[in-house]
MOPAC internal coordinates of N, CA, C and O (Angstrom, degrees):
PM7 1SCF
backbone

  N    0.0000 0     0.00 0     0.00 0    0    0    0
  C    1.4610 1     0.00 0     0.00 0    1    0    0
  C    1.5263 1   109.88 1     0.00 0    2    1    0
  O    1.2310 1   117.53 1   -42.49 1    3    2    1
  N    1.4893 1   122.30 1   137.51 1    3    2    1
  C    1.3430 1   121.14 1  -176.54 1    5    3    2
  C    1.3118 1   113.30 1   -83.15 1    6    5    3
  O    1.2310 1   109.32 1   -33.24 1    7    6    5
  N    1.3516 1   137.62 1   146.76 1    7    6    5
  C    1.3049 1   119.89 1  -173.66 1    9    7    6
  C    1.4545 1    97.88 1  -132.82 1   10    9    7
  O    1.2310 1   132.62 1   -43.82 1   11   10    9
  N    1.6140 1    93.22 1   136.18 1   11   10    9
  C    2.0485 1    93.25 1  -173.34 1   13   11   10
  C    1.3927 1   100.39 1  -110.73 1   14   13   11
  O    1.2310 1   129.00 1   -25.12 1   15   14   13
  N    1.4571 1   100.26 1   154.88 1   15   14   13
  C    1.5163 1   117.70 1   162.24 1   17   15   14
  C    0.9695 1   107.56 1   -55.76 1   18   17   15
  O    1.2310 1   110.02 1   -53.26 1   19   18   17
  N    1.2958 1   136.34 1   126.74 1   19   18   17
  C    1.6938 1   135.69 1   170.22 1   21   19   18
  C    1.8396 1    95.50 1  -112.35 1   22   21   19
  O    1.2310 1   119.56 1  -155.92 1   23   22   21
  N    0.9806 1   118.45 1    24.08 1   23   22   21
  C    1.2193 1   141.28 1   154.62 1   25   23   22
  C    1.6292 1   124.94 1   -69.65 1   26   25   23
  O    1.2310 1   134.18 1   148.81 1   27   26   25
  N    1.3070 1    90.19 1   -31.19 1   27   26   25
  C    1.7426 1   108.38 1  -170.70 1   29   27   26
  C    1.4000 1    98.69 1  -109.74 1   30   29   27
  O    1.2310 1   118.17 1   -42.77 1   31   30   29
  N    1.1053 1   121.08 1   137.23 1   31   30   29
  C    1.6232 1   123.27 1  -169.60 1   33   31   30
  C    1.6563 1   103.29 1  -110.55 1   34   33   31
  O    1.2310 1   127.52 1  -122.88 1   35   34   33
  N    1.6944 1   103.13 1    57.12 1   35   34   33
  C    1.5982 1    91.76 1   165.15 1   37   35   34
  C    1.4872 1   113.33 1  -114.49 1   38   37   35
  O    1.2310 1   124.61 1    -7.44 1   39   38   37
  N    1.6060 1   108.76 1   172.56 1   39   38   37
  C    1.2303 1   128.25 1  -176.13 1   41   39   38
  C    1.8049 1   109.53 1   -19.34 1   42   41   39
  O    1.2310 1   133.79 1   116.72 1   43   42   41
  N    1.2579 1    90.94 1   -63.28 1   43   42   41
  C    1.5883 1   114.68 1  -177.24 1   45   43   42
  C    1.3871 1   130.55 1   -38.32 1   46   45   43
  O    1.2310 1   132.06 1   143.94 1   47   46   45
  N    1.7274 1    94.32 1   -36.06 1   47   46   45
  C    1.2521 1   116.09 1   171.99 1   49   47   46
  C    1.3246 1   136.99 1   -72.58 1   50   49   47
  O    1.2310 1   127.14 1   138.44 1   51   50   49
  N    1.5076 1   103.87 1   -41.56 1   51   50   49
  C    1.3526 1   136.93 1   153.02 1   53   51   50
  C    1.4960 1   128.03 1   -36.40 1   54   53   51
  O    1.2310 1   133.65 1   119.77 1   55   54   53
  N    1.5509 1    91.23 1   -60.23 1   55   54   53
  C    1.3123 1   102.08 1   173.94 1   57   55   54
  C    1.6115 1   119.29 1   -65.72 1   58   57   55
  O    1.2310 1   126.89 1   134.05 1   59   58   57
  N    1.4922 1   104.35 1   -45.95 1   59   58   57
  C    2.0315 1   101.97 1   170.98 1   61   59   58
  C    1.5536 1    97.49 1   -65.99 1   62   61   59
  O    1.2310 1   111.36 1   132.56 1   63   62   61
  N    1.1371 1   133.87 1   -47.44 1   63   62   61
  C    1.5532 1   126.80 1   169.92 1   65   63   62
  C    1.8290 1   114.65 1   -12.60 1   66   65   63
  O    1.2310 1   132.44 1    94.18 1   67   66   65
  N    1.4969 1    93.57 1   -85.82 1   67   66   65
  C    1.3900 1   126.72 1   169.75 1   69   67   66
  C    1.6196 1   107.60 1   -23.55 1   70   69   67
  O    1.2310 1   136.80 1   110.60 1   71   70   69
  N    1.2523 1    85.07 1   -69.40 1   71   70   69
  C    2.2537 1   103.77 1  -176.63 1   73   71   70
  C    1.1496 1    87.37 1   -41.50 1   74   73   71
  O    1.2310 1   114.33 1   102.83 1   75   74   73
  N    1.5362 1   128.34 1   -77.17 1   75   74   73
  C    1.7254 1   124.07 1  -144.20 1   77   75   74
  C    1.6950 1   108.25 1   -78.11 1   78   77   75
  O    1.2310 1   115.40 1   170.57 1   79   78   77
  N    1.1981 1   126.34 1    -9.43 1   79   78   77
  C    0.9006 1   141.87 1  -176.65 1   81   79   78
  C    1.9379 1   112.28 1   -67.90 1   82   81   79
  O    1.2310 1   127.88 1   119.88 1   83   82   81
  N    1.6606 1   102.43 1   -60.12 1   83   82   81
  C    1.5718 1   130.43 1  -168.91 1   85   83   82
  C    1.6423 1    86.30 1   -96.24 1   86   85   83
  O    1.2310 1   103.28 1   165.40 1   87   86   85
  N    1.0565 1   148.34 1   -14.60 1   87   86   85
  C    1.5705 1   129.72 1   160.48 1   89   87   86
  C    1.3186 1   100.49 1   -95.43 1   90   89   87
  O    1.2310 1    95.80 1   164.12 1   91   90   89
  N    1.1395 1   160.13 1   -15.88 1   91   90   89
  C    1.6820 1   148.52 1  -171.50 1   93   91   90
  C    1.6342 1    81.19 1   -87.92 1   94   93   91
  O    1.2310 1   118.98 1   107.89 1   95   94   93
  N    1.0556 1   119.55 1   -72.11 1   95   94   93
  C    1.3809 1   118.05 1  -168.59 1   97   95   94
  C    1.6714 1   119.39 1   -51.46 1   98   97   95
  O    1.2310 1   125.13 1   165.12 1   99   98   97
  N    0.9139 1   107.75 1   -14.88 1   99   98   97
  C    1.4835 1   123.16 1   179.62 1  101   99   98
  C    1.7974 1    99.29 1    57.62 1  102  101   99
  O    1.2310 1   112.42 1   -98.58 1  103  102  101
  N    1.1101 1   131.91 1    81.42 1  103  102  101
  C    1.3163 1   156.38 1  -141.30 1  105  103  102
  C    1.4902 1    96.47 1   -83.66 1  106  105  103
  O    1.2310 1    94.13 1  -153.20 1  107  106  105
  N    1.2596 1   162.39 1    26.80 1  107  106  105
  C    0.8949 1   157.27 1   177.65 1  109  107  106
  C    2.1636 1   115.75 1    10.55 1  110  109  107
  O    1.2310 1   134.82 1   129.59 1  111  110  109
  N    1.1371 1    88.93 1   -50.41 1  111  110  109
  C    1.6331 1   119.26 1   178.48 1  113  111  110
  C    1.8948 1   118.08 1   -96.23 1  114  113  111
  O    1.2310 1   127.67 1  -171.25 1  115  114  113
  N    1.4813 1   102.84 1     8.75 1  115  114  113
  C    1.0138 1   134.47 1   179.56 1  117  115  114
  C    2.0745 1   104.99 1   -34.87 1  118  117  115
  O    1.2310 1   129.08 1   113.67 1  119  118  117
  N    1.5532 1   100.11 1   -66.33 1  119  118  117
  C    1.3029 1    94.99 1  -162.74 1  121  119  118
  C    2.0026 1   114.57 1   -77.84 1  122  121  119
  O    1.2310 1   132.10 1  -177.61 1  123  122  121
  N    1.3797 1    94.24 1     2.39 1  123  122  121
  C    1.4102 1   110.55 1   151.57 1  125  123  122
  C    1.3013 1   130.43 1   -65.69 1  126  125  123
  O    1.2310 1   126.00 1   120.11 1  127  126  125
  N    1.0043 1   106.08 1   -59.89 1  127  126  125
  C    2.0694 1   114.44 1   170.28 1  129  127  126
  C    1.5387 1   108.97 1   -71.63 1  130  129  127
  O    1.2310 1   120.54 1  -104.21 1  131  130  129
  N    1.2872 1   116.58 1    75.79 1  131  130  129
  C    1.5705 1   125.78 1   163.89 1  133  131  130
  C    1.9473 1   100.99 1   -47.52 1  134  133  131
  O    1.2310 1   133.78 1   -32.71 1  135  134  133
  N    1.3708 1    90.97 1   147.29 1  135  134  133
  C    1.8479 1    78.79 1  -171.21 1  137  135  134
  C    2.2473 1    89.56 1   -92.86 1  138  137  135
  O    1.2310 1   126.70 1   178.50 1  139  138  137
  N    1.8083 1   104.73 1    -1.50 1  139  138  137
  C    1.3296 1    88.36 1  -174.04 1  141  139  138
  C    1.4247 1   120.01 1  -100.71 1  142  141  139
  O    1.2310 1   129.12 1  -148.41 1  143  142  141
  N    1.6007 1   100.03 1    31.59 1  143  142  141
  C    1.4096 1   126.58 1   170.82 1  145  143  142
  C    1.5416 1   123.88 1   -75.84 1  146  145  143
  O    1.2310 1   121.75 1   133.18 1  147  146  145
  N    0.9734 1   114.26 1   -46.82 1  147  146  145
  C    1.1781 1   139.69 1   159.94 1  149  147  146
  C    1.3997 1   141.42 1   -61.12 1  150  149  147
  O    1.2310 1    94.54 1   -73.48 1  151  150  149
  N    1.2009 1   161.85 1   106.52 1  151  150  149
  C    1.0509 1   154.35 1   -75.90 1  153  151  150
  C    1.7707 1   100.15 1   178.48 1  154  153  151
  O    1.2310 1   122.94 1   -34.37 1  155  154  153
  N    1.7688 1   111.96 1   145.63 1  155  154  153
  C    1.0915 1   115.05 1  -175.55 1  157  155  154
  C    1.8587 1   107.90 1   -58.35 1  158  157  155
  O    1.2310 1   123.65 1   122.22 1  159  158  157
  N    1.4237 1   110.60 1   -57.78 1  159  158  157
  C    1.6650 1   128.78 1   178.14 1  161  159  158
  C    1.8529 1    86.53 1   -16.01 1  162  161  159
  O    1.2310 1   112.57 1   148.10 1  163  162  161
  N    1.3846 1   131.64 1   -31.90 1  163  162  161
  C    1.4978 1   102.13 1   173.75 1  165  163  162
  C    1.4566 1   124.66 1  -129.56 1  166  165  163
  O    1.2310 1   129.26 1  -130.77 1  167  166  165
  N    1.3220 1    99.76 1    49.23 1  167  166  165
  C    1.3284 1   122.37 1  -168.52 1  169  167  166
  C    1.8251 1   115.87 1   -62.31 1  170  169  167
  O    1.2310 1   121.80 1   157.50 1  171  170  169
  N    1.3519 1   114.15 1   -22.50 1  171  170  169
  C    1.0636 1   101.67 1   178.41 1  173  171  170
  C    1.1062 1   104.94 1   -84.96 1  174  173  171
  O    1.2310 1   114.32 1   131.76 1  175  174  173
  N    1.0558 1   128.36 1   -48.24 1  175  174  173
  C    1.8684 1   130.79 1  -177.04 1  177  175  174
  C    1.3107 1   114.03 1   -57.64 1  178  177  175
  O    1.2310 1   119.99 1   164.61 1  179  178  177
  N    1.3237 1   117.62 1   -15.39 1  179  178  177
  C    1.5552 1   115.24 1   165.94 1  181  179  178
  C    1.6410 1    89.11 1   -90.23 1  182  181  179
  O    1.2310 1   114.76 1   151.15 1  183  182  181
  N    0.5460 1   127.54 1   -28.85 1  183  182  181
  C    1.8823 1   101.56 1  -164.73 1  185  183  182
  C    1.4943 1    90.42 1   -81.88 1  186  185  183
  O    1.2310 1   109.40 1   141.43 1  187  186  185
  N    1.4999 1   137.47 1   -38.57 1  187  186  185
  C    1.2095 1   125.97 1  -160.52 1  189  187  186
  C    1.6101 1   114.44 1   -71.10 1  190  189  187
  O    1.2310 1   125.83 1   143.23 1  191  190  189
  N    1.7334 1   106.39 1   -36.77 1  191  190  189
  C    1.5621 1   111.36 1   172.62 1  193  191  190
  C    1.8827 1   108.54 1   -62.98 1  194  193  191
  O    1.2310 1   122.50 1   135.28 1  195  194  193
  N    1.5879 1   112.81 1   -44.72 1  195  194  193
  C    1.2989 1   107.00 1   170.31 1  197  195  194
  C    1.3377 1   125.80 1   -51.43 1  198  197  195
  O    1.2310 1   119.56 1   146.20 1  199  198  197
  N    1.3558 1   118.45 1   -33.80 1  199  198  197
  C    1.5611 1   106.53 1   171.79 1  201  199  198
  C    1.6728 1   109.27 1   -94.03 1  202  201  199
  O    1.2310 1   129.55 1  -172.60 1  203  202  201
  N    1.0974 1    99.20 1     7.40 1  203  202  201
  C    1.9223 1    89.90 1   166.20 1  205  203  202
  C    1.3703 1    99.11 1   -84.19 1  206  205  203
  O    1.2310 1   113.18 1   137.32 1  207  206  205
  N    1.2158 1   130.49 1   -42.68 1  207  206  205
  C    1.1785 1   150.36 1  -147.48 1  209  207  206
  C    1.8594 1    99.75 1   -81.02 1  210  209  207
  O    1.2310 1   131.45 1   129.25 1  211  210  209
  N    1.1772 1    95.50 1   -50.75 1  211  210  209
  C    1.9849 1   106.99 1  -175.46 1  213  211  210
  C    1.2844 1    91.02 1   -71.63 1  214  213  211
  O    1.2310 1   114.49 1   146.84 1  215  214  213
  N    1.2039 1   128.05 1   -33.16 1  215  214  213
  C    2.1512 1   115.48 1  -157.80 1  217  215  214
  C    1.6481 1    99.02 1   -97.60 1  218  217  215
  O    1.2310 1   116.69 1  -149.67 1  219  218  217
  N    1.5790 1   123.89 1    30.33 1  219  218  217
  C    1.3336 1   124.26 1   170.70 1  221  219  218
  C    1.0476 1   114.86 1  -144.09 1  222  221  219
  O    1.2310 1   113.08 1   -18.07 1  223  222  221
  N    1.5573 1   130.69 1   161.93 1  223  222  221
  C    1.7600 1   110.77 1  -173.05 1  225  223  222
  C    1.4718 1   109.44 1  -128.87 1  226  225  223
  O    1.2310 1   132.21 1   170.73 1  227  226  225
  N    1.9836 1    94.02 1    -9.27 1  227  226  225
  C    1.6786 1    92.59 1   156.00 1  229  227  226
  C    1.5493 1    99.38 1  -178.46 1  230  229  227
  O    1.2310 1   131.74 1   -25.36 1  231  230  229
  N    1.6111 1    94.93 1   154.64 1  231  230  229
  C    1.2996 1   124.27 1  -163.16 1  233  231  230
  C    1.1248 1   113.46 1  -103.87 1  234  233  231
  O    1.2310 1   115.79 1   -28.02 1  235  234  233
  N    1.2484 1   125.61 1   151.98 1  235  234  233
  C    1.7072 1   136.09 1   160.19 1  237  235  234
  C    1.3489 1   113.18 1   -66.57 1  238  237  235
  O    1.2310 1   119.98 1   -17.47 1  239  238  237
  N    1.2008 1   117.64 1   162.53 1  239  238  237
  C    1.6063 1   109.18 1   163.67 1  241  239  238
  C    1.6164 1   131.15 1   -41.55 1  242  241  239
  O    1.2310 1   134.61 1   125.66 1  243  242  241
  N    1.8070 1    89.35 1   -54.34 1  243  242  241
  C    1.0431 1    80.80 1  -169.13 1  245  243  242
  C    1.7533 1   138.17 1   -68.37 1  246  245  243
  O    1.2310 1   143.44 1   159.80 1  247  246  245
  N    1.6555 1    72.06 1   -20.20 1  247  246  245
  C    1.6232 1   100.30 1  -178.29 1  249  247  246
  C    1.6205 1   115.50 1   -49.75 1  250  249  247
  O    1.2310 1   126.51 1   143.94 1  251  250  249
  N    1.5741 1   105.09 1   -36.06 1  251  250  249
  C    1.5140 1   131.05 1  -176.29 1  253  251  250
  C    1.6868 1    86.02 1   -78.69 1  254  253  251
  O    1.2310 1   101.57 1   118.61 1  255  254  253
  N    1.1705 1   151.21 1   -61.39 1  255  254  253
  C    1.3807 1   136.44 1  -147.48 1  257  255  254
  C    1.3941 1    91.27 1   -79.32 1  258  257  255
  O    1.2310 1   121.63 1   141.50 1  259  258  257
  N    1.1564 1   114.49 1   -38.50 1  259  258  257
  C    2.0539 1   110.77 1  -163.91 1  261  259  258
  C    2.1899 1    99.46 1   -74.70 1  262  261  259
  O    1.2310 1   129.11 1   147.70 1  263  262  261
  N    1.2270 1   100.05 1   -32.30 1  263  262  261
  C    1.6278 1   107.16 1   174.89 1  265  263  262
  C    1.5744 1   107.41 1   -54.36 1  266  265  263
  O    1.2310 1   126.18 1   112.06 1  267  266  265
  N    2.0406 1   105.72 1   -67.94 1  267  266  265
  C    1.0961 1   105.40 1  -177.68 1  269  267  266
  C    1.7818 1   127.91 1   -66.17 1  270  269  267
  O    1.2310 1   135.82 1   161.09 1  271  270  269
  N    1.5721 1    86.99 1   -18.91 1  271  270  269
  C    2.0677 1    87.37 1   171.73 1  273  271  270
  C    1.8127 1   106.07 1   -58.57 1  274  273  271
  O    1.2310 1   122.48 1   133.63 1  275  274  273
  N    1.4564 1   112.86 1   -46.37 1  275  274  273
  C    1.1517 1   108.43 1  -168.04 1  277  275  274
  C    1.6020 1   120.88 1   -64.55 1  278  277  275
  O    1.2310 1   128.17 1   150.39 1  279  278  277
  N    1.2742 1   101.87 1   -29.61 1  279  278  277
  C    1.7878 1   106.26 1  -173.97 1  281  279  278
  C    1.6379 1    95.99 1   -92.31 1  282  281  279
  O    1.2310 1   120.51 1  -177.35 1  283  282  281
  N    1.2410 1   116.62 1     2.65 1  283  282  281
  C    1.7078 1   100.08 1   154.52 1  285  283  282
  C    1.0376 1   105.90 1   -88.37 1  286  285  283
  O    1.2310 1   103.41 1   144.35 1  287  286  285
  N    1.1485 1   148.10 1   -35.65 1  287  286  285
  C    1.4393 1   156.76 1  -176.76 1  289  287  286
  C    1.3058 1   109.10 1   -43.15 1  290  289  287
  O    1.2310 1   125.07 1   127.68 1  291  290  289
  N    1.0219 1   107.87 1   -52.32 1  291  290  289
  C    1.8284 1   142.08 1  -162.55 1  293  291  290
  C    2.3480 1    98.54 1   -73.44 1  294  293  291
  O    1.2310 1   129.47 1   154.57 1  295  294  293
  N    1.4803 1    99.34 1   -25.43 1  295  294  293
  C    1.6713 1   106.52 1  -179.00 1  297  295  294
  C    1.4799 1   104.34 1   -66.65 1  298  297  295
  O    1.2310 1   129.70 1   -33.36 1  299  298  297
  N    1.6887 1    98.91 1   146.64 1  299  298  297
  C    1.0496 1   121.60 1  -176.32 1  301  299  298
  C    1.6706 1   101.82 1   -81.28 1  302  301  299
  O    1.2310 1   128.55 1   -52.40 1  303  302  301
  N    1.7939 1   101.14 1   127.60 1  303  302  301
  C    1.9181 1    81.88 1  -176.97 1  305  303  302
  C    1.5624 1   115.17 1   -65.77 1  306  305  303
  O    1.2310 1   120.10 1   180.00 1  307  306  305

């Protein structure tokens, strides 16, 4: 398995960001949130929901609607 710096705020990163993000959550709306929507310009706020997201092994609903409100937020218009 390749393992990236999520240190480095590129595209690439984002995008595996995104992935592990909408599969932990089990994304229902999944094939909606393209992860190549999203853009480095908010790279920290994706890494910060990703490690909320990695340091739990399961969520409430709501927890999942307030997660997924935020990473729409986070879309490139």
């Amino acid at each position: 398995m390749i393992r990236l710096d999520l240190t480095k705020p590129t595209q690439e990163n984002v995008e595996y960001m995104i992935e592990t993000i909408k599969s932990k959550l089990k994304m229902a709306t999944a094939a909606a949130m393209q992860a190549s929507a999203f853009s480095t310009e908010q790279y920290e706020e994706i890494q910060e929901l990703y490690e909320i997201v990695n340091s739990k092994s399961n969520f409430s609903i709501s927890e999942v609607e307030a997660l997924v409100s935020e990473l729409g937020k986070l879309r490139k218009e």
